[in-house]
VMD Tcl script that builds the backbone (N, CA, C; Angstrom):
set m [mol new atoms 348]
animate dup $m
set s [atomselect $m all]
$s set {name element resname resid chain x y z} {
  {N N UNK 1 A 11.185 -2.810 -8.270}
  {CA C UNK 1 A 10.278 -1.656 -8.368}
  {C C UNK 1 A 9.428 -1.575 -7.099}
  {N N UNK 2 A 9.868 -0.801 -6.740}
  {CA C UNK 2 A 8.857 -0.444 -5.289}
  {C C UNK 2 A 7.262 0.079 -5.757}
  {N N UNK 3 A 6.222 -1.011 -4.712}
  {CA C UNK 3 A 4.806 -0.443 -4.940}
  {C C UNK 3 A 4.321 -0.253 -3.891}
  {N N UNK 4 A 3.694 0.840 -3.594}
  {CA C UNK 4 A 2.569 0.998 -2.568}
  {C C UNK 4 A 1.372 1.083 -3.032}
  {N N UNK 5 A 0.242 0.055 -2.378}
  {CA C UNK 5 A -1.198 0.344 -3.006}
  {C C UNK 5 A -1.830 0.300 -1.256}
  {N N UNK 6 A -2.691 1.357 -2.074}
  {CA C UNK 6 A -3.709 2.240 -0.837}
  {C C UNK 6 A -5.196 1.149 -1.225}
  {N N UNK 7 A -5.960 0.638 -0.499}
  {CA C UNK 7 A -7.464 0.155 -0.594}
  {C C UNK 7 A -7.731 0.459 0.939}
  {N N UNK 8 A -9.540 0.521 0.739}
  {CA C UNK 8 A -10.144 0.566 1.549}
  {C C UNK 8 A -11.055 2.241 2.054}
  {N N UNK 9 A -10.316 2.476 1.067}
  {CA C UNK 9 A -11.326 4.250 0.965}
  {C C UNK 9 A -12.519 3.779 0.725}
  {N N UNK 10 A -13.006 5.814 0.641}
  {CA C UNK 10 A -14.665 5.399 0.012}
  {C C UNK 10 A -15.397 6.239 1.099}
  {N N UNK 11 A -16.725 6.380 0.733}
  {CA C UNK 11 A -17.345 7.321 1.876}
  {C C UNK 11 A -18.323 6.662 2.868}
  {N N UNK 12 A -17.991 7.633 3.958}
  {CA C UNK 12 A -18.695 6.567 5.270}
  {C C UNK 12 A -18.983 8.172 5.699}
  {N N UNK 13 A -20.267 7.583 6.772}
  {CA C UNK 13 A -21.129 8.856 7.729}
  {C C UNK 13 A -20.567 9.295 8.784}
  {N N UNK 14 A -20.735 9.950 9.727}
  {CA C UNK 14 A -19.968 10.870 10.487}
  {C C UNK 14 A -19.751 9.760 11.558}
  {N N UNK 15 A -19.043 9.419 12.469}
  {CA C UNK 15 A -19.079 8.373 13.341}
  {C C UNK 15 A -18.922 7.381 12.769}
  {N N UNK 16 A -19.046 6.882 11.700}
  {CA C UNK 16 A -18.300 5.501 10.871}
  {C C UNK 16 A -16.782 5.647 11.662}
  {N N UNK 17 A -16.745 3.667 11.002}
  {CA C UNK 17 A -15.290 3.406 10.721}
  {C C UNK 17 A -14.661 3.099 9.150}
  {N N UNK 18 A -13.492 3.170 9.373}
  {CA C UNK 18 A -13.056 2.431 8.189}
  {C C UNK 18 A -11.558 1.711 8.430}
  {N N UNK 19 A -10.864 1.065 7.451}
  {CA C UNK 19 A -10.101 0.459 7.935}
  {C C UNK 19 A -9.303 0.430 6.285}
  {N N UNK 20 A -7.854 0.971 6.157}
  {CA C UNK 20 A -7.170 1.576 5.191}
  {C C UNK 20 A -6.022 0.420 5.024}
  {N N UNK 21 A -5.712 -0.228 4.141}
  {CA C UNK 21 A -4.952 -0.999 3.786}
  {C C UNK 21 A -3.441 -0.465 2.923}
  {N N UNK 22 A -2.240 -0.821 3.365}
  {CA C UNK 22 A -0.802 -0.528 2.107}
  {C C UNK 22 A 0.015 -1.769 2.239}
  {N N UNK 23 A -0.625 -2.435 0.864}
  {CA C UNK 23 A 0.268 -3.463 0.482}
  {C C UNK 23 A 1.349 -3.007 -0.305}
  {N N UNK 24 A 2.921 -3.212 0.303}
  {CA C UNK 24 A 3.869 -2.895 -0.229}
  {C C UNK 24 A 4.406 -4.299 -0.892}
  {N N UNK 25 A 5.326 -3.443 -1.533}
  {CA C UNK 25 A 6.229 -4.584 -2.334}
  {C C UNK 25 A 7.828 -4.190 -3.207}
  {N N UNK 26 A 8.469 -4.374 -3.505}
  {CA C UNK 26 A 9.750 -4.170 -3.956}
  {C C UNK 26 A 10.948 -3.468 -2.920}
  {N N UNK 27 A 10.450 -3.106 -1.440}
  {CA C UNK 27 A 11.174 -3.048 -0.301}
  {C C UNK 27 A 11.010 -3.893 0.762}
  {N N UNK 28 A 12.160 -3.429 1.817}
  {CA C UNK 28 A 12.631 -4.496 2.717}
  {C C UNK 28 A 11.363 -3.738 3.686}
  {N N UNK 29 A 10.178 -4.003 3.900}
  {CA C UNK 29 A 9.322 -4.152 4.555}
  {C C UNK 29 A 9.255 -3.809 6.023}
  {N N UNK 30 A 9.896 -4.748 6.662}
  {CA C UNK 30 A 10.183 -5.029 8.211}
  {C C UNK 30 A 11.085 -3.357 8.660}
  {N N UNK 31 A 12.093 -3.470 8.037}
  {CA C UNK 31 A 13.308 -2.638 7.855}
  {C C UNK 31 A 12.945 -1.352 8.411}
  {N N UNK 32 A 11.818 -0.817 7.533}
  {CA C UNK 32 A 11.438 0.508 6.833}
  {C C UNK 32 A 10.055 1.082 7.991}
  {N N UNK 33 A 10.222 2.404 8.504}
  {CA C UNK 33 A 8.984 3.405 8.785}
  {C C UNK 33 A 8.412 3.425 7.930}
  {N N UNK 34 A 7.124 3.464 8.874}
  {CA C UNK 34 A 5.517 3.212 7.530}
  {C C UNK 34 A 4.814 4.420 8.207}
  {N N UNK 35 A 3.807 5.015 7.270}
  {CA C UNK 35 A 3.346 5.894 7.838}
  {C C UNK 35 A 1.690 6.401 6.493}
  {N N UNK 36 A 0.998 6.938 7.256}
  {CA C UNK 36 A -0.023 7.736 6.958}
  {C C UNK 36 A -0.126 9.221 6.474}
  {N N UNK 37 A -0.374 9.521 5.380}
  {CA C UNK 37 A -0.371 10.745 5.249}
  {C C UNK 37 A -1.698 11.190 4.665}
  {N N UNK 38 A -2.038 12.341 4.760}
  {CA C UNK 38 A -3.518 12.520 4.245}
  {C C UNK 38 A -3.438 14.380 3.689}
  {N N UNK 39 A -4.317 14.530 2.665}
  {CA C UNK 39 A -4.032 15.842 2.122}
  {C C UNK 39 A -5.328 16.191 1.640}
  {N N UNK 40 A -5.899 17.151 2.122}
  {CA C UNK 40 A -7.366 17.719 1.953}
  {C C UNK 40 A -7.306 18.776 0.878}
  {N N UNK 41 A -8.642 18.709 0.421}
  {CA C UNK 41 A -8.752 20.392 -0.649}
  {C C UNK 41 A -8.157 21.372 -0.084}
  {N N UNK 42 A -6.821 21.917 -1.092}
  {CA C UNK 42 A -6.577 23.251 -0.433}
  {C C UNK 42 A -5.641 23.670 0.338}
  {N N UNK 43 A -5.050 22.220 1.038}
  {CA C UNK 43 A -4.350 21.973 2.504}
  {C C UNK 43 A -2.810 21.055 1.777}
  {N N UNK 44 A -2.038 21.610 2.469}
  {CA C UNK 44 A -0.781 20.568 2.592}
  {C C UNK 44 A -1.393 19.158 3.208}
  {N N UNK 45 A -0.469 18.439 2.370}
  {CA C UNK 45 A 0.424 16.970 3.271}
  {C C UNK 45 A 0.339 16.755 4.397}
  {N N UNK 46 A -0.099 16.231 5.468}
  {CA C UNK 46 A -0.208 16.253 6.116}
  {C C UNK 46 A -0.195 14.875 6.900}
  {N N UNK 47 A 1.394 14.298 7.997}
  {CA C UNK 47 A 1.247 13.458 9.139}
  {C C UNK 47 A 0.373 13.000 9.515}
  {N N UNK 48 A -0.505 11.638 9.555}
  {CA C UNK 48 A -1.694 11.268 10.622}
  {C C UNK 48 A -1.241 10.416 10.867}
  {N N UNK 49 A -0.023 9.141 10.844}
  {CA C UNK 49 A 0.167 8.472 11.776}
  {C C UNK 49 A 1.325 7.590 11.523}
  {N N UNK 50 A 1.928 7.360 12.145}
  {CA C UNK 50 A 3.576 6.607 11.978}
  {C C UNK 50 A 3.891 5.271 12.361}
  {N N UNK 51 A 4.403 4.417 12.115}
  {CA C UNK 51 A 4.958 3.157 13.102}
  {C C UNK 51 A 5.981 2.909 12.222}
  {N N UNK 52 A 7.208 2.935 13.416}
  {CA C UNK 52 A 8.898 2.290 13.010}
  {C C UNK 52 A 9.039 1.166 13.022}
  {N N UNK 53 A 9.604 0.524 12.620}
  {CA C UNK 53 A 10.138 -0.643 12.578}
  {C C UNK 53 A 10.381 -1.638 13.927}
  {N N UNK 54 A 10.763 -0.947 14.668}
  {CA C UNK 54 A 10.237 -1.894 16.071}
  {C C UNK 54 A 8.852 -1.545 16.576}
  {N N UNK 55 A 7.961 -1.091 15.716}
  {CA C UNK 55 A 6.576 -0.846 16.328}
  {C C UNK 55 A 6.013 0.359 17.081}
  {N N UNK 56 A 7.319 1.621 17.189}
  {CA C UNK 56 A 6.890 2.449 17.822}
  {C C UNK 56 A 5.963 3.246 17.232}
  {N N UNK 57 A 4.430 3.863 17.828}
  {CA C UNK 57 A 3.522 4.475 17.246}
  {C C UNK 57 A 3.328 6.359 17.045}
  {N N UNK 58 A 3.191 6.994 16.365}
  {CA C UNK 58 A 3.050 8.080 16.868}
  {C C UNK 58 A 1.918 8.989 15.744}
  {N N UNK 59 A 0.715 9.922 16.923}
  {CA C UNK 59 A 0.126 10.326 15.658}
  {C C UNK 59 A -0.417 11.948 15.811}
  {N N UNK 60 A -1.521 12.050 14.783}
  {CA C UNK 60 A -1.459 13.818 14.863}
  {C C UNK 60 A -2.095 14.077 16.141}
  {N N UNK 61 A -2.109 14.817 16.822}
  {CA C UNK 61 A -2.995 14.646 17.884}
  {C C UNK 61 A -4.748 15.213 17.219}
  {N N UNK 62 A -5.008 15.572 16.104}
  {CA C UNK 62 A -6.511 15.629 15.774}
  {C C UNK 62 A -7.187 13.788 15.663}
  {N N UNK 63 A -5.836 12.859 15.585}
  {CA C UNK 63 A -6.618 11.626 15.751}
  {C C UNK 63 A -6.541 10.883 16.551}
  {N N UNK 64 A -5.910 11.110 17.600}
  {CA C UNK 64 A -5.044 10.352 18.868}
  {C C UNK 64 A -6.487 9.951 19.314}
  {N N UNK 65 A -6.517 9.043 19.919}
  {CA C UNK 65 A -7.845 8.048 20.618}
  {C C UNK 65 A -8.972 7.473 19.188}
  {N N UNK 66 A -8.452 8.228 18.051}
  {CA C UNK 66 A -9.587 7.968 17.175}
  {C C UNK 66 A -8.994 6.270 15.915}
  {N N UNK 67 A -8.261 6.701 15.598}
  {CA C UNK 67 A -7.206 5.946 14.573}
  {C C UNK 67 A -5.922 5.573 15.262}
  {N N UNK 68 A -6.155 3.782 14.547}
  {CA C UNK 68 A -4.652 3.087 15.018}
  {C C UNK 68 A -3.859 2.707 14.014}
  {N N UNK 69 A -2.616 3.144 13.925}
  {CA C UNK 69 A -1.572 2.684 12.636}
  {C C UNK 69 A -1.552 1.092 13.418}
  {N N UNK 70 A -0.873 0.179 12.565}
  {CA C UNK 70 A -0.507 -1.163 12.092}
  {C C UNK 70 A 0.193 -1.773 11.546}
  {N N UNK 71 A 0.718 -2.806 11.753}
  {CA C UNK 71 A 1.819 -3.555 10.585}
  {C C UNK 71 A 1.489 -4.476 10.725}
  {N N UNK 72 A 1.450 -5.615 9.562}
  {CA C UNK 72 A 1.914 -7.031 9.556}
  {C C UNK 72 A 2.596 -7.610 8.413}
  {N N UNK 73 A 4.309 -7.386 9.649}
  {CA C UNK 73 A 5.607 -7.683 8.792}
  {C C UNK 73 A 5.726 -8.947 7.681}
  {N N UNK 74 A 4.481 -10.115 8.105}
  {CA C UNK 74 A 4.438 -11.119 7.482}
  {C C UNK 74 A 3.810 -11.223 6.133}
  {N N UNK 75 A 2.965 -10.143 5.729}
  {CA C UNK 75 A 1.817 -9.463 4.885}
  {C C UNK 75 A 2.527 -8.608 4.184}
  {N N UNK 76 A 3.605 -8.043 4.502}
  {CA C UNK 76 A 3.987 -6.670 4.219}
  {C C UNK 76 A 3.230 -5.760 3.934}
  {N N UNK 77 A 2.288 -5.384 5.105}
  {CA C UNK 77 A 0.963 -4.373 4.689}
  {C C UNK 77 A 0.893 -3.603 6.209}
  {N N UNK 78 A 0.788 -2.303 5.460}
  {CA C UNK 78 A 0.215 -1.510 7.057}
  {C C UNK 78 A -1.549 -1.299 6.780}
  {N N UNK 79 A -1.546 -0.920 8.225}
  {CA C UNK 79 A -2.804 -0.298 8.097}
  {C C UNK 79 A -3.512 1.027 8.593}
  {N N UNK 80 A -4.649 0.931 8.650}
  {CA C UNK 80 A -5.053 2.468 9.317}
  {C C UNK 80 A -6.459 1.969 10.222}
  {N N UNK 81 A -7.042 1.769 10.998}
  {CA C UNK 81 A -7.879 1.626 11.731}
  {C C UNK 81 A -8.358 2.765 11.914}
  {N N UNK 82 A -9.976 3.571 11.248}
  {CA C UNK 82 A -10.192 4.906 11.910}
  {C C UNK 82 A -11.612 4.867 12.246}
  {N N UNK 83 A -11.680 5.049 13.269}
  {CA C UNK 83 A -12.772 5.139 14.033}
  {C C UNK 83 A -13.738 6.435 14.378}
  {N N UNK 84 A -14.759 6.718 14.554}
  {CA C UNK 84 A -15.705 7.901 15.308}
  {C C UNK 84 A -14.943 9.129 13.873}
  {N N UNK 85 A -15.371 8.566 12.708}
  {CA C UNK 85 A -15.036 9.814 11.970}
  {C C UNK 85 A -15.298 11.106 11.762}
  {N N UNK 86 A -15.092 11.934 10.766}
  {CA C UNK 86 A -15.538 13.136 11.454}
  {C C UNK 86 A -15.178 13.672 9.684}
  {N N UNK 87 A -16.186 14.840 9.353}
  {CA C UNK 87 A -16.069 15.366 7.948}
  {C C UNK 87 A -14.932 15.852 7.520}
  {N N UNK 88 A -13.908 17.015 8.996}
  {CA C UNK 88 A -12.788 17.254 8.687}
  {C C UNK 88 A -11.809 16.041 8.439}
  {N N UNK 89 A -11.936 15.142 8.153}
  {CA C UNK 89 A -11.322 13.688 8.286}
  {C C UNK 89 A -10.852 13.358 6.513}
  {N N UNK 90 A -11.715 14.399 6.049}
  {CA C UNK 90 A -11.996 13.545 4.518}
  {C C UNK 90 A -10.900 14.672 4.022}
  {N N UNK 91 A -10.434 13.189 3.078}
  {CA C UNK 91 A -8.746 13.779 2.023}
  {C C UNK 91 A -8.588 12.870 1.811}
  {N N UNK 92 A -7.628 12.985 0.720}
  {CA C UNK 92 A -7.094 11.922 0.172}
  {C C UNK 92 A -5.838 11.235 1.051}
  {N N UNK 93 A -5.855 10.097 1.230}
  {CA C UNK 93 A -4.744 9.428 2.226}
  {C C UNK 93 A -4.078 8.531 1.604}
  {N N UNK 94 A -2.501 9.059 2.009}
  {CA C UNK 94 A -1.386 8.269 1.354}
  {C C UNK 94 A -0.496 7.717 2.138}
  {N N UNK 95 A -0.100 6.485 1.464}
  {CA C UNK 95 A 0.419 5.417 2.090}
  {C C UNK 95 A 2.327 6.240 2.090}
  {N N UNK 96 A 3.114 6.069 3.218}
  {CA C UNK 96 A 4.323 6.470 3.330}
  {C C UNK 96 A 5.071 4.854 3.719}
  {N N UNK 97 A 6.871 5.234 2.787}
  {CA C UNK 97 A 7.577 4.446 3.901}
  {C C UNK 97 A 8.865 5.154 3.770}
  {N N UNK 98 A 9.850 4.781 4.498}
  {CA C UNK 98 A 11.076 5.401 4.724}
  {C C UNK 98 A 11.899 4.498 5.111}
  {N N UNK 99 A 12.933 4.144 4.222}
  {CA C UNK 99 A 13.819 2.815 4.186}
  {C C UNK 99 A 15.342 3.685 5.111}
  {N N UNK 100 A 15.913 2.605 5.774}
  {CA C UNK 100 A 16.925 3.027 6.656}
  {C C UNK 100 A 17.940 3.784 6.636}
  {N N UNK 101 A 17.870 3.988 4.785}
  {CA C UNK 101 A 18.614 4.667 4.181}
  {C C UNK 101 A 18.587 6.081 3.542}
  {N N UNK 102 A 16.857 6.429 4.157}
  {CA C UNK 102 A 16.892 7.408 3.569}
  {C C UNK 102 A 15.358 7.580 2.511}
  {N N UNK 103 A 15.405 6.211 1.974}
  {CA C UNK 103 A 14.096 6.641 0.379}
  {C C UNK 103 A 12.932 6.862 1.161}
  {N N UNK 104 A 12.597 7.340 -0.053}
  {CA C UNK 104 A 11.123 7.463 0.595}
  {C C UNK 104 A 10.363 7.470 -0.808}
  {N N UNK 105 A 9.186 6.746 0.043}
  {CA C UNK 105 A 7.881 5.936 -1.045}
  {C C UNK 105 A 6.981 6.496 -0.920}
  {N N UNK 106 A 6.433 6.838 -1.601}
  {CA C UNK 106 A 4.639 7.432 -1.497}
  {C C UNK 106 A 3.341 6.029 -2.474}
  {N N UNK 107 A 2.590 5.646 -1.584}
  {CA C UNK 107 A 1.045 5.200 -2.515}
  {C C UNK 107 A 0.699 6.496 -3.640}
  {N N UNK 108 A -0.504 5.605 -4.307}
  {CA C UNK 108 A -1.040 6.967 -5.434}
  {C C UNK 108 A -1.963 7.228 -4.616}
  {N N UNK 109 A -2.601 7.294 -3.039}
  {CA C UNK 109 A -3.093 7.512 -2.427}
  {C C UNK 109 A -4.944 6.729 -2.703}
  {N N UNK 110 A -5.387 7.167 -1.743}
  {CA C UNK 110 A -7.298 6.854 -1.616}
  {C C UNK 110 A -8.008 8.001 -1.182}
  {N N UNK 111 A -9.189 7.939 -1.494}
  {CA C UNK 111 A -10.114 9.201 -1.237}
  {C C UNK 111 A -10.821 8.521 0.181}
  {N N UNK 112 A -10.775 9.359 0.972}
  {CA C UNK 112 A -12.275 9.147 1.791}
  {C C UNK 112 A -12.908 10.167 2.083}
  {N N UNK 113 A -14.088 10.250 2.095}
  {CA C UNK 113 A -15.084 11.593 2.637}
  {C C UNK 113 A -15.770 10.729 3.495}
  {N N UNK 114 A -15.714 11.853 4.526}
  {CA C UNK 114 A -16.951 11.892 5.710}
  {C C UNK 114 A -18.360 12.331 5.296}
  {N N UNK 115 A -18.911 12.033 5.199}
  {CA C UNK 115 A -19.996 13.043 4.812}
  {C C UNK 115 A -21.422 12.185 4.856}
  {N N UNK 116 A -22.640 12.834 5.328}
  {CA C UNK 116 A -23.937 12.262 5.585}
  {C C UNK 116 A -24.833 12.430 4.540}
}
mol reanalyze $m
mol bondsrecalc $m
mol representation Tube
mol addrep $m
């Protein structure tokens, strides 16, 4: 049974950080694209940040210099590093992966708001 769990939400002030945790489990880990997704009131699904399996990074450009995706293959956990936040920032964020074959996993996601 494949799990993704999202921790580390929660609300922080404008310029906060936070730091987003996806402990997986019932997939081949290493194998598999991991990725960030985030979905605001109102708004599609939405890409914020990727890393493949050999580590390549890629992200939306509203967070490029702000937030760093992560892995540690040994943990089987990604992460989210987000820095200098910002109110448009706040949605709910879900954990992605994409096995070599095709599946694809979603977290039950985390809330974060920006907000002062």
């Amino acid at each position: 049974q494949v799990q993704l769990v999202e921790s580390g939400g929660g609300l922080v002030q404008p310029g906060g950080s936070l730091r987003l945790s996806c402990a997986a489990s019932g997939i081949f880990f290493s194998t598999n694209a991991m990725g960030w997704y985030r979905q605001a009131p109102g708004k599609e699904r939405e890409l914020v940040a990727r890393i493949t399996s050999a580590g390549i990074t890629n992200y939306a450009e509203s967070v490029k210099g702000r937030f760093t995706v992560s892995r540690d293959n040994a943990k089987n956990t990604l992460y989210l590093q987000m820095n200098s936040l910002k109110p448009e920032d706040t949605a709910v964020y879900y954990c992605n992966s994409i096995s070599p074959r095709g599946g694809v996993y979603w977290g039950q996601g985390t809330q974060i708001t920006v907000s002062s």
